[in-house]
Every structure is written in structure tokens, then in C-alpha cells.
N, C-alpha and C positions, 0 to 999 in steps of 0.2 A: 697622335703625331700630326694629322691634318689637322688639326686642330689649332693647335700651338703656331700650322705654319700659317694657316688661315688669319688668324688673332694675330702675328707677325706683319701680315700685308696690311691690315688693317690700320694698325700703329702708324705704319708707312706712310700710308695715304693724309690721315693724321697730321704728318710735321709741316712745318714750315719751311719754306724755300733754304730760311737762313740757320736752320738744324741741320738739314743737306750740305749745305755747301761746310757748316763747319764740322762737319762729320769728314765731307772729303777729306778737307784741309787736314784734319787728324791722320786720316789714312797716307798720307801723300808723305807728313812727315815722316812716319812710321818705317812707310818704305825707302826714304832718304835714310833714316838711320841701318836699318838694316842691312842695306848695300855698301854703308861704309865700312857695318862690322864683318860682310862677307869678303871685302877688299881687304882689309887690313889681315885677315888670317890665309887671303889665299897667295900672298906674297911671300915667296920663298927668299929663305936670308935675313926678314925681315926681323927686329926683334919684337918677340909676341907672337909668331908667326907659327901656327901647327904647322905647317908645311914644311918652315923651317926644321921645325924639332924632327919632327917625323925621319928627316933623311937623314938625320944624324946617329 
């Protein structure tokens, strides 16, 4: 296990400025997507909406 994390940091040190930042960029959209699809289901009424369904 320390191991693998150890050999993990390593990697790290490793990359390029521009693996980082398009790493971020990866993540950043990920969580745009995500909070759309948590918006879109916590709207109640909405269609598509658990929320919706749930009260009915």
C-alpha cells in the first residue's frame, strides 16, 4: 500500500506543468457536468425529476 502511494507521488513529480493543468481542466468539467445533473433531478415538478416522481 505504501508503496503504490509512494510510486503514485513519484509519477506526480514526473508530469509536466501542461498534464496538470489538463488534468484540472478535466476535472473542473466533470464537476460542471455533475452539478447539472444534481440540479436537474433536485427540481421538483420538473420533468425527469425524482423529486418530482417521489411526491406523487
Amino acid at each position: 500500500m505504501i508503496f503504490c502511494r509512494l510510486l503514485g507521488w513519484l509519477t506526480l513529480l514526473g508530469r509536466s506543468s501542461a498534464a496538470h493543468k489538463a488534468e484540472i481542466l478535466a476535472l473542473r468539467h466533470e464537476v460542471a457536468v455533475l452539478r447539472r445533473q444534481a440540479e436537474r433531478m433536485a427540481v421538483p415538478g420538473r420533468p425527469g425529476s425524482r423529486l418530482g416522481h417521489e411526491t406523487v
